[in-house]
Structure formats: C-alpha cells, structure tokens
DRENPA-3360 file (N, C-alpha, C; in nm, 2 decimals, always signed):
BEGIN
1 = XXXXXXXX = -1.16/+2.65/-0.80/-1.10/+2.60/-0.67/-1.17/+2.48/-0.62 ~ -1.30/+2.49/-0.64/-1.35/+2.35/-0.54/-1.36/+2.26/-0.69 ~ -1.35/+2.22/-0.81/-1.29/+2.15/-0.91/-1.16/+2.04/-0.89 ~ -1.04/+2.19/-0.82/-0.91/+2.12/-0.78/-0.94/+2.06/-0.66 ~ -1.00/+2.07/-0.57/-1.05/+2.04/-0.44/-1.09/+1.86/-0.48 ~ -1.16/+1.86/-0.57/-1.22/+1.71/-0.58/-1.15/+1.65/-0.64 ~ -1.03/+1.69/-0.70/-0.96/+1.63/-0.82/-0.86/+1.48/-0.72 ~ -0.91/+1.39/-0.84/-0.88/+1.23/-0.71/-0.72/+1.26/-0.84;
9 = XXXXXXXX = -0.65/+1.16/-0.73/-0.50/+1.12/-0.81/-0.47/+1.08/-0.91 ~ -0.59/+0.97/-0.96/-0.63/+0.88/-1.07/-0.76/+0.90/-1.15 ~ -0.80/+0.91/-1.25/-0.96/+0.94/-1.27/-1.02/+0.80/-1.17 ~ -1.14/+0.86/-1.19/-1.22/+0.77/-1.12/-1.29/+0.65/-1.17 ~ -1.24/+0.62/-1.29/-1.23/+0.52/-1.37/-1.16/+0.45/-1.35 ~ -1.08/+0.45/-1.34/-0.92/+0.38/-1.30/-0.89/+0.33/-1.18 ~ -0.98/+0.41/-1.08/-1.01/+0.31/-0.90/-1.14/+0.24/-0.93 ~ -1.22/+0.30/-1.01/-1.29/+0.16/-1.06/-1.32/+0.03/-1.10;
17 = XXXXXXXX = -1.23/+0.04/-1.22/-1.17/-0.04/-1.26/-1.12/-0.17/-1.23 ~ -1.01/-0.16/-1.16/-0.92/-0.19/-1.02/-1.03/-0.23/-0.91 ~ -1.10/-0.22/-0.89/-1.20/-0.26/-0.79/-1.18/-0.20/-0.66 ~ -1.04/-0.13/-0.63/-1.04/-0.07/-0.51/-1.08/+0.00/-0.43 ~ -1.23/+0.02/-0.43/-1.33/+0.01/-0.33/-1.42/-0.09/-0.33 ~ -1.36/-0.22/-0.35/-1.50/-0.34/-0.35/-1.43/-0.38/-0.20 ~ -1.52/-0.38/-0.10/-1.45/-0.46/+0.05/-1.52/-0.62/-0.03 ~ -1.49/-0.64/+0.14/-1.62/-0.81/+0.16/-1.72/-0.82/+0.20;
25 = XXXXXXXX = -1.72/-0.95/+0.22/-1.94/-0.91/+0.30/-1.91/-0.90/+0.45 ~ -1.78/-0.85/+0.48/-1.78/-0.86/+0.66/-1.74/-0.74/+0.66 ~ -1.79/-0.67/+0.78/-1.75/-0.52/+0.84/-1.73/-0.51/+0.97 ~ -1.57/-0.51/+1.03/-1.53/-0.50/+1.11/-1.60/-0.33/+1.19 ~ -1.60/-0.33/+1.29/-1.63/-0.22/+1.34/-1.55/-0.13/+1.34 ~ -1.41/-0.14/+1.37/-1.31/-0.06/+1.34/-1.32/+0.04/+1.18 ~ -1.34/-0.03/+1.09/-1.30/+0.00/+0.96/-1.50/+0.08/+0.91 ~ -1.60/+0.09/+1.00/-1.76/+0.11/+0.96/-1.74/+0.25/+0.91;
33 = XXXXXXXX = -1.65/+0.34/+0.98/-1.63/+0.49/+0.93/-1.57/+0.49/+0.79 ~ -1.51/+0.39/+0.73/-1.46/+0.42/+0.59/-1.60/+0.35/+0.51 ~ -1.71/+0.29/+0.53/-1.76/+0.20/+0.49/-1.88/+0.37/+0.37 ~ -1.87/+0.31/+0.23/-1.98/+0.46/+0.16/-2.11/+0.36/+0.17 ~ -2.09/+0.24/+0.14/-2.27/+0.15/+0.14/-2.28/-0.02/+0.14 ~ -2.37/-0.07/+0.16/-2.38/-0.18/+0.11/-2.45/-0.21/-0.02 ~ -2.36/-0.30/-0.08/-2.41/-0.35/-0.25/-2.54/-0.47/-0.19 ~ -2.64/-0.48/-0.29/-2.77/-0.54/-0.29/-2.71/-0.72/-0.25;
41 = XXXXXXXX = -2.54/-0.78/-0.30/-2.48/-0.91/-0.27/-2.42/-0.88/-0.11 ~ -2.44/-0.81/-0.09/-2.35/-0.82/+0.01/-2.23/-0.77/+0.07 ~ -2.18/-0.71/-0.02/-2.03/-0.64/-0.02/-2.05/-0.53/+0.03 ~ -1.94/-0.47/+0.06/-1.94/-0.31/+0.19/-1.88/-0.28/+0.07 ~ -1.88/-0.14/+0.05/-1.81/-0.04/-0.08/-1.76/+0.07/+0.00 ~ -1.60/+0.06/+0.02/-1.54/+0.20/+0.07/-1.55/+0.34/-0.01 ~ -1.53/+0.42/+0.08/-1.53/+0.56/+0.02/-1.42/+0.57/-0.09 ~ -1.46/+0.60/-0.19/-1.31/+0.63/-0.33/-1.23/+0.70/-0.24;
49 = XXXXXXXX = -1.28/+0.84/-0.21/-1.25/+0.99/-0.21/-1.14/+0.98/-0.05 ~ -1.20/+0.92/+0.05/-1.12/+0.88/+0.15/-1.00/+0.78/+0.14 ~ -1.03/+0.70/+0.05/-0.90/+0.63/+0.01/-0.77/+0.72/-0.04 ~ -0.86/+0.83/-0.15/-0.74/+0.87/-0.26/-0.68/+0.94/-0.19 ~ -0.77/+1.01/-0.06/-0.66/+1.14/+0.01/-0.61/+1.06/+0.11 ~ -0.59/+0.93/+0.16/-0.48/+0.85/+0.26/-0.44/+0.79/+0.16 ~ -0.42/+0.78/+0.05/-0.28/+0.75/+0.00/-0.20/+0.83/-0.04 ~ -0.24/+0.97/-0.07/-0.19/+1.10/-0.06/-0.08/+1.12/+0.04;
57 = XXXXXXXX = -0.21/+1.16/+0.19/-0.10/+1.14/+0.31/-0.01/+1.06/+0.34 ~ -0.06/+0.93/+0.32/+0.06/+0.83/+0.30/+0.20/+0.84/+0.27 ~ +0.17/+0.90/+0.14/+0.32/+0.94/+0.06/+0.37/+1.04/+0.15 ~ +0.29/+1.09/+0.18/+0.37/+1.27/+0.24/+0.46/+1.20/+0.35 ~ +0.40/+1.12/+0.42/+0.41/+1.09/+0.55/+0.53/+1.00/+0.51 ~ +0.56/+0.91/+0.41/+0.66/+0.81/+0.42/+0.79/+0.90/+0.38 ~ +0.73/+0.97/+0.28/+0.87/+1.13/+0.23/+0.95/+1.17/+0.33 ~ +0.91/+1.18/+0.49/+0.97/+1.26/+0.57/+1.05/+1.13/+0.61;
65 = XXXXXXXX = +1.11/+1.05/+0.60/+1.16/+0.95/+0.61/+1.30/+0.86/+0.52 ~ +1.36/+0.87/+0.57/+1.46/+0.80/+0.45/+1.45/+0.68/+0.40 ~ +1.43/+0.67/+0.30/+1.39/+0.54/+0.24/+1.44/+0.39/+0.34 ~ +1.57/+0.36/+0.36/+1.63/+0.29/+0.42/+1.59/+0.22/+0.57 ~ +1.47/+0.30/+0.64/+1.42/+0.35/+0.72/+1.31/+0.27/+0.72 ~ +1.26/+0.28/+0.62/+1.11/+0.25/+0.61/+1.08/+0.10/+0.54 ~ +0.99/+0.04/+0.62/+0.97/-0.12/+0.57/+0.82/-0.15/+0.50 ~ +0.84/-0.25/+0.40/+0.70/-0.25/+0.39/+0.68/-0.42/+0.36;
73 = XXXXXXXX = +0.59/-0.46/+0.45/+0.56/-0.59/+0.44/+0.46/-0.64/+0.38 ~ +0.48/-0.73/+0.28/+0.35/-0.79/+0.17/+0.40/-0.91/+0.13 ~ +0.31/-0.97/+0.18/+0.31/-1.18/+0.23/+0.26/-1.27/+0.13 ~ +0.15/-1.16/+0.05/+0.04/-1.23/-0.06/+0.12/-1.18/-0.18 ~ +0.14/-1.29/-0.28/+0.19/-1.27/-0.41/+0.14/-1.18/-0.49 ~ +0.04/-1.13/-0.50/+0.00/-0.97/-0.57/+0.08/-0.87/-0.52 ~ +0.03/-0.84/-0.34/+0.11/-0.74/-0.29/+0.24/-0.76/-0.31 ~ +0.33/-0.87/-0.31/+0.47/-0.88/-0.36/+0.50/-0.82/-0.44;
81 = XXXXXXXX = +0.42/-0.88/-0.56/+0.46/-0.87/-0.70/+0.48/-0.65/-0.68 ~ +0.37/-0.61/-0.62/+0.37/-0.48/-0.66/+0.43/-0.40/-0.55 ~ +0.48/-0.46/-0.45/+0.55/-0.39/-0.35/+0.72/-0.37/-0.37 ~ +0.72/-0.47/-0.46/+0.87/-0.52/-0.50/+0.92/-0.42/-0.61 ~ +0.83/-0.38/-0.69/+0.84/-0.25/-0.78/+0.87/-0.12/-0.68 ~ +0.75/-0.14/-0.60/+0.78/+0.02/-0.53/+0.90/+0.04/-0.44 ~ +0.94/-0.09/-0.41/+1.06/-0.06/-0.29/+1.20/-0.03/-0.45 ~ +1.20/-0.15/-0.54/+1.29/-0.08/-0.60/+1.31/+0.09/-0.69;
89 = XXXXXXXX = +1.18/+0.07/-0.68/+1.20/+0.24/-0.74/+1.22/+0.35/-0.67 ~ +1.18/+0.37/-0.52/+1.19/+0.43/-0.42/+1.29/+0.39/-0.32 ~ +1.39/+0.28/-0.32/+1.48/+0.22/-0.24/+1.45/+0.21/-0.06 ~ +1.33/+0.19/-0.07/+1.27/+0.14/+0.01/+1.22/-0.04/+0.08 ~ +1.27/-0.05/+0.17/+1.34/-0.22/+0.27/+1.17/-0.31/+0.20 ~ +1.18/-0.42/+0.16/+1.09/-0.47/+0.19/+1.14/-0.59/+0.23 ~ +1.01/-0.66/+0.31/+1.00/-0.79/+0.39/+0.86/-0.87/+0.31 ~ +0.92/-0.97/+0.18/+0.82/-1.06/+0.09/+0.83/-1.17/+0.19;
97 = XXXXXXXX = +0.65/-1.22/+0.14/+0.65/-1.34/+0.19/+0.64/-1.35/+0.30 ~ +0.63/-1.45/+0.39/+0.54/-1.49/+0.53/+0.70/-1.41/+0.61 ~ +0.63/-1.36/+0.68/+0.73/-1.22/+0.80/+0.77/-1.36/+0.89 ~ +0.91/-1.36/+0.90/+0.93/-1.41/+1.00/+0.96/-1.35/+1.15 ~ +0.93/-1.45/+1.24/+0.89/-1.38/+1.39/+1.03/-1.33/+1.43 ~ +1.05/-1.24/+1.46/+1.18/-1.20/+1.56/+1.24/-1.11/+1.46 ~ +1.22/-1.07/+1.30/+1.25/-1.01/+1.22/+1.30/-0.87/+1.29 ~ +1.21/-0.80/+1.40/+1.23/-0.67/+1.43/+1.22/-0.68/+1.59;
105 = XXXXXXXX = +1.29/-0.76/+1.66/+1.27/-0.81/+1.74/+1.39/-0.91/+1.81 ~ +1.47/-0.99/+1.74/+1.59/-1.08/+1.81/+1.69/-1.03/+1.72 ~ +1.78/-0.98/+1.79/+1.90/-0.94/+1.72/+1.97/-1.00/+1.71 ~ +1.97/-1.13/+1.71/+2.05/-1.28/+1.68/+2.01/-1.29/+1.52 ~ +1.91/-1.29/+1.46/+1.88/-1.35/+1.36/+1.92/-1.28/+1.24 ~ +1.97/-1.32/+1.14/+2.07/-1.27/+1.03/+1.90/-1.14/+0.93 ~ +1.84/-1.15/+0.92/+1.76/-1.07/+0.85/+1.65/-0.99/+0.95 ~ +1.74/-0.94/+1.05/+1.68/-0.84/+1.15/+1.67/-0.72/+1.09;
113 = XXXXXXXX = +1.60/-0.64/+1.11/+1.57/-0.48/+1.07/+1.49/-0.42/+1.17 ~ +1.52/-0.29/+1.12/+1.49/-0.19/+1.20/+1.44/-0.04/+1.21 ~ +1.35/-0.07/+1.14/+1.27/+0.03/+1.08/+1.25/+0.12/+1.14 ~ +1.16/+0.29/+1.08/+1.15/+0.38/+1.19/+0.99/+0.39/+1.13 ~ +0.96/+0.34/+1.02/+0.82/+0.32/+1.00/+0.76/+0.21/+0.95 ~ +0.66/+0.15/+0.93/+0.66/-0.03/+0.84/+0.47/+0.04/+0.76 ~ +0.51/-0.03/+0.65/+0.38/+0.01/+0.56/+0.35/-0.17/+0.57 ~ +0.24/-0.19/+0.59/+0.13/-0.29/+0.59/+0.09/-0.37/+0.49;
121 = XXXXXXXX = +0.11/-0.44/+0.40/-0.06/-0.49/+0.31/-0.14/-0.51/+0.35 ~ -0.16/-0.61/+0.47/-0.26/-0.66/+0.47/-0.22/-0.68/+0.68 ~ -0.33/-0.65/+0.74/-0.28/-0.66/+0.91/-0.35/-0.81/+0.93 ~ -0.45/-0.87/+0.88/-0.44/-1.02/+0.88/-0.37/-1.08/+0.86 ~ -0.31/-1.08/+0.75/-0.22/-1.16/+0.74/-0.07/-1.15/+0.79 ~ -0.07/-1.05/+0.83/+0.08/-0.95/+0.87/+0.07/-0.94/+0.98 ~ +0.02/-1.02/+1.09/+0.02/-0.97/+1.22/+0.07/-0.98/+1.31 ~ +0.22/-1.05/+1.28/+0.33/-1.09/+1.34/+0.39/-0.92/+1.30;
129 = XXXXXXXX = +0.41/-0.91/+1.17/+0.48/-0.76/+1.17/+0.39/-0.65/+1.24 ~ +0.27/-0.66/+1.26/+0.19/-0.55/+1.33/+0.23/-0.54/+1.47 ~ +0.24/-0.68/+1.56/+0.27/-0.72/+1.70/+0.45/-0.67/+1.70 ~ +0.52/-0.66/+1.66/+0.66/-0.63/+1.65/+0.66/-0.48/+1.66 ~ +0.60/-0.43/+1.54/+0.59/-0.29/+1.48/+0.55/-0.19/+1.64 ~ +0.43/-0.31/+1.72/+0.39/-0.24/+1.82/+0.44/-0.26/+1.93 ~ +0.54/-0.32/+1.98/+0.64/-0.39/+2.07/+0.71/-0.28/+2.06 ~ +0.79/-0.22/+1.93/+0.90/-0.15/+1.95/+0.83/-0.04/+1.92;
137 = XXXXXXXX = +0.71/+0.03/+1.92/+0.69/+0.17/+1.88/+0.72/+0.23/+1.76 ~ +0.72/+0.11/+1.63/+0.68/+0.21/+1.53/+0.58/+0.22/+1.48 ~ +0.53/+0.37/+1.37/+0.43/+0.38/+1.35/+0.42/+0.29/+1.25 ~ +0.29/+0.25/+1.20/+0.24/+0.19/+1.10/+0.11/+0.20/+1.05 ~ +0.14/+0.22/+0.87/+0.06/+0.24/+0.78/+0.01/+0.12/+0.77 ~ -0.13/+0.12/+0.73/-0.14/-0.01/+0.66/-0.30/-0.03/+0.54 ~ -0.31/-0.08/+0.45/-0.40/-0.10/+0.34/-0.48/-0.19/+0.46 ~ -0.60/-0.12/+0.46/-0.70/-0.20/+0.54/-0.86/-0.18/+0.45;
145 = XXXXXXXX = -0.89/-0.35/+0.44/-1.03/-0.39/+0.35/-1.11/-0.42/+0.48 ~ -1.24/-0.39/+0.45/-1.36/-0.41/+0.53/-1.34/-0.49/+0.65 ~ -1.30/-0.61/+0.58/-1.24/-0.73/+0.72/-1.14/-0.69/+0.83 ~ -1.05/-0.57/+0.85/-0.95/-0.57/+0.87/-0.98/-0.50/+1.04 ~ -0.87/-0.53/+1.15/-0.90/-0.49/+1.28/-0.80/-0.39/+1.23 ~ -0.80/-0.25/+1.30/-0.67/-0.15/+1.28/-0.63/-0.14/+1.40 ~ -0.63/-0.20/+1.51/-0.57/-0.22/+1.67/-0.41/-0.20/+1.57 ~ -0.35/-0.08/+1.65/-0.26/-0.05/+1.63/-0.19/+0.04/+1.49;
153 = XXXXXXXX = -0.26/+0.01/+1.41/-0.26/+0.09/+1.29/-0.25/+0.27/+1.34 ~ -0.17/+0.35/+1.25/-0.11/+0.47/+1.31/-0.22/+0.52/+1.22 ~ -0.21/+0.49/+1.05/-0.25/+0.55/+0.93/-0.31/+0.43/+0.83 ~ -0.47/+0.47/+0.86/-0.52/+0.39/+0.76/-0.55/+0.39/+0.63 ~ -0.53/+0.28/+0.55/-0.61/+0.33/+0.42/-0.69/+0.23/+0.37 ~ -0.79/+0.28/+0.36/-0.90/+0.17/+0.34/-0.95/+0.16/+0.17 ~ -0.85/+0.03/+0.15/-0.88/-0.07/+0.03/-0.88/-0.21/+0.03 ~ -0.93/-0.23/-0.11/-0.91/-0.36/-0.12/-0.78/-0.40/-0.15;
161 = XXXXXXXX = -0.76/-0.49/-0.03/-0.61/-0.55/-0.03/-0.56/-0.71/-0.04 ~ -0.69/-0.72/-0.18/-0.64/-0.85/-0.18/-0.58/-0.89/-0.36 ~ -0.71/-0.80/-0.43/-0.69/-0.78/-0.58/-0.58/-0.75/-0.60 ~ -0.57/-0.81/-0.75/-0.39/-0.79/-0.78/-0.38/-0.64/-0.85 ~ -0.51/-0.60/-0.92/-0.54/-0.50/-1.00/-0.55/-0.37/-0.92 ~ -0.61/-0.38/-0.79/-0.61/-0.29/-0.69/-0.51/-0.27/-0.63 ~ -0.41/-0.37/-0.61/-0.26/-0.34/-0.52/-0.17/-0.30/-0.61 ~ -0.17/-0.30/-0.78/-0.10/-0.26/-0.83/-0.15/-0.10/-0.87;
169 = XXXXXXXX = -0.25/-0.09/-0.90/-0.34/+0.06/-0.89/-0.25/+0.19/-0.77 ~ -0.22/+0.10/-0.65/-0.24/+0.17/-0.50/-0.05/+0.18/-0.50 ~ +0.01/+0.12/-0.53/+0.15/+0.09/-0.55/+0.22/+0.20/-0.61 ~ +0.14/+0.22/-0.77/+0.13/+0.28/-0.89/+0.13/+0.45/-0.83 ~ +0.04/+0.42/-0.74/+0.05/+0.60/-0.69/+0.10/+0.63/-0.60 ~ +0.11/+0.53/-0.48/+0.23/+0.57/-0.36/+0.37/+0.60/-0.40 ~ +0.42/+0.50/-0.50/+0.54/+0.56/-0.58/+0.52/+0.66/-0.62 ~ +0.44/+0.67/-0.75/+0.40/+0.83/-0.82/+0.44/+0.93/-0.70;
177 = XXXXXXXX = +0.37/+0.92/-0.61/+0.30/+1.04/-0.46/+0.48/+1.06/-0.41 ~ +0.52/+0.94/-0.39/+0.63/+0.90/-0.29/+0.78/+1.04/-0.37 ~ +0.78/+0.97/-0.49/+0.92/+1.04/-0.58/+0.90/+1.20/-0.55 ~ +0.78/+1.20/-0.58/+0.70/+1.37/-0.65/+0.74/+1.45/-0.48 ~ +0.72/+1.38/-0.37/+0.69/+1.42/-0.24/+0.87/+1.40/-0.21 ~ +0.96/+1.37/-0.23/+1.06/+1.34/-0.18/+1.14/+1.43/-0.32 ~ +1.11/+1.47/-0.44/+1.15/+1.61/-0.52/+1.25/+1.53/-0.65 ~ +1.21/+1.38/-0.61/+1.31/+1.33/-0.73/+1.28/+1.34/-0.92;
185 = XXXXXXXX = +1.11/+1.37/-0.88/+1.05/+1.37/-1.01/+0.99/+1.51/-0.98 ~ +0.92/+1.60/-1.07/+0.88/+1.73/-1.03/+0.73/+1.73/-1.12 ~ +0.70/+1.65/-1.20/+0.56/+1.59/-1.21/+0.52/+1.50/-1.28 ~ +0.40/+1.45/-1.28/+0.36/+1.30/-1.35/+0.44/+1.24/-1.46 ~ +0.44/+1.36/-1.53/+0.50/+1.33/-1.68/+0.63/+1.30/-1.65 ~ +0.69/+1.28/-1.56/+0.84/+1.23/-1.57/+0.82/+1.11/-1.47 ~ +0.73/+1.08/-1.49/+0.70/+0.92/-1.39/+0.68/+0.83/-1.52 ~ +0.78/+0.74/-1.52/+0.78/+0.62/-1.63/+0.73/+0.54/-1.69;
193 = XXXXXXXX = +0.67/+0.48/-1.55/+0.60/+0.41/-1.52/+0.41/+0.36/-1.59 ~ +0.39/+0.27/-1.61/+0.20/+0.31/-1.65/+0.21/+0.15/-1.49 ~ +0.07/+0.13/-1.48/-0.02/+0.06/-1.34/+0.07/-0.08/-1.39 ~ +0.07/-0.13/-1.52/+0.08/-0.28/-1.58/+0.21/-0.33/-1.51 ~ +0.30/-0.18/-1.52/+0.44/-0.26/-1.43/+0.44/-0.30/-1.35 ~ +0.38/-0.26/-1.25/+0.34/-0.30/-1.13/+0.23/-0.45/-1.10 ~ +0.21/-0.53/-1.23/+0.11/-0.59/-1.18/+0.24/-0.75/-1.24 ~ +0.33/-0.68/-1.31/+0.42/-0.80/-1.38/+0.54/-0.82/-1.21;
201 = XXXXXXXX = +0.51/-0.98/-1.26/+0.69/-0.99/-1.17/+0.77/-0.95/-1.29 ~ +0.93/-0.95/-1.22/+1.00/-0.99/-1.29/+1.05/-1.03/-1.40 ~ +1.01/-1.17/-1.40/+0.98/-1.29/-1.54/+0.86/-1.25/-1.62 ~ +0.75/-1.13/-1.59/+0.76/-1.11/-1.73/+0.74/-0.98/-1.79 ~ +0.89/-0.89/-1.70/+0.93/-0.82/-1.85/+0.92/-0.89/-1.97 ~ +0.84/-0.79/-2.01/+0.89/-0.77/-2.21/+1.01/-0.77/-2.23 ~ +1.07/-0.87/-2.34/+1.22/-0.88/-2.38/+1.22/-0.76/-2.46 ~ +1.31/-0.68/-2.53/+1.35/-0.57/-2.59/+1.35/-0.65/-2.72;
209 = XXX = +1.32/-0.61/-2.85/+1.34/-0.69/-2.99/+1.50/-0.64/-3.00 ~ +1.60/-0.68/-3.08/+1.71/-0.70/-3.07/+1.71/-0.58/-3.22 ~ +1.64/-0.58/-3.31/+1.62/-0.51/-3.44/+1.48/-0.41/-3.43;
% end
C-alpha cells in the first residue's frame, strides 16, 4: 500500500530528465512552500512529488468540466507547441500567442470567449488572462516556476514553465490524466501518444513512407 502511495505518474527519471523541477535563482514568496532546496548555483528545486500530485488534481479537476468550457492560455512557443496537442486531443478552447485584452471581457470583439475555467502557462506572461479570469470569477489553474506571483491562482502547480521538454512532459500527462479522468481511455496502454508528440509542431510530423 504505501508503494502505491508513492507511485509518481511518470518514473522519476522522466521528471528528471525534463528538468521539471529546475525553478530559477528567484523565489517569490508566494511559491517558498513548493520550494524542496537550493542548488550550490543558485537555482530553487521544486518538490517532484508535489508537482506530480497537482497535476493529478488538475486533471480531475478540469474532467468535471466540459471541454468546450475550459480555456487554456500559452503565449510562449514551447507551451504552444504542447498546449496545441492537448486542446486537440481533449477538445479543449485554446488561446496561442500573446492573449489579447478584452478576449473574456468585450463582447464586441470577434474572438471573445467564455470560459468556466482557464488553465495558465505561465501568470507572467499571461497576466492579462489572469486579470480577466479574475474580473469575471473564473477559477484558474496555472503552471507556476519559482518566479511566479499566484495572486489569484485557484490551483497551483509548481513547475518549470519555461522548458520545452518540461511543458511537453506536463501536457503529456494532463492529457494522459485528462482522457483516463473523463472515461474516454480506461488505461495508459490505450493512450497513443509517447512525450515527443508533444514537443513537435505540426510541421514536423513524420511523413508516413508511401511503401
């Protein structure tokens, strides 16, 4: 029992790897409770184990929701690249690239929405969607690295949210978490997917050989 108790989503090689507990050399006060140490250079190192189980809840938490419903904003070309997989596999709204102001907010403007929840990448960079999100009262998830203020954040999850290898890693399992939690897939093995798809755009699928 306490075996299954520790058992993370991913080996522990694999959030390794990914770097997804390397923060920066800044530590917001907000974010000091996710903080496991400081590296000898400088860097704050978040907890693995606290990450794996809020992206756990994460999923649970986005599941009770209809996909159509739920937004997720990612401004930085990595988070794109891998947000853009998870909204199409999950049919889930995203908003790429720099959020424009009034998006959830002026009902004039042709690409308004209106979410009942909004997932984050980054609340630096996204803090036009964070000020919106908190104007109208929705809740919001969001990937928060060492730097990050969570003023307003509903549900945190503390990673690194700038690596491409780490946003594809984190993507990789919110979908996995997301299907499995919403009854479309019934376990891992019918998840299609491996981390790499998530880290490709578009342009570069592998072509299919013809023979």
């Amino acid at each position: 029992m306490t075996e299954d108790k520790a058992k993370l989503l991913v080996k522990q090689e694999a959030y390794l790897e990914a770097g997804i507990h390397i923060g920066t050399k800044i530590r917001t006060h907000d974010m000091k409770r996710f903080i496991f140490k400081r590296r000898d250079d400088g860097l704050f190192i978040l907890d693995l184990r606290v990450t794996d189980n809020r992206l756990l809840m994460a999923a649970k938490i986005l599941a009770k929701y209809n996909p159509q419903d739920v937004l997720v904003v990612a401004s930085r070309t990595y988070s794109g690249n891998a947000a853009s997989r998870f909204a199409s596999l999950t049919g889930i709204q995203i908003a790429k690239g720099r959020f424009i102001p009034g998006t959830m907010t002026n009902l004039s403007y042709q690409g308004f929405k209106e979410p009942k929840i909004i997932f984050i990448c980054d609340p630096k960079g996204e803090r036009e969607a964070v000020k919106e999100s908190a104007m109208n009262g929705v809740p919001i998830i969001a990937l928060c690295d060492t730097d990050n203020e969570t003023k307003f954040i509903d549900w945190v999850i503390p990673a690194n949210n700038k690596g491409k290898r780490s946003l594809s890693l984190m993507f990789y399992i919110l979908t996995r978490e997301l299907l499995i939690a919403q009854g479309k897939i019934s376990s891992y093995d019918e998840f299609q997917h491996d981390v790499n798809y998530f880290e490709q755009t578009s342009e570069e699928q592998p072509v299919q050989a013809s023979e």
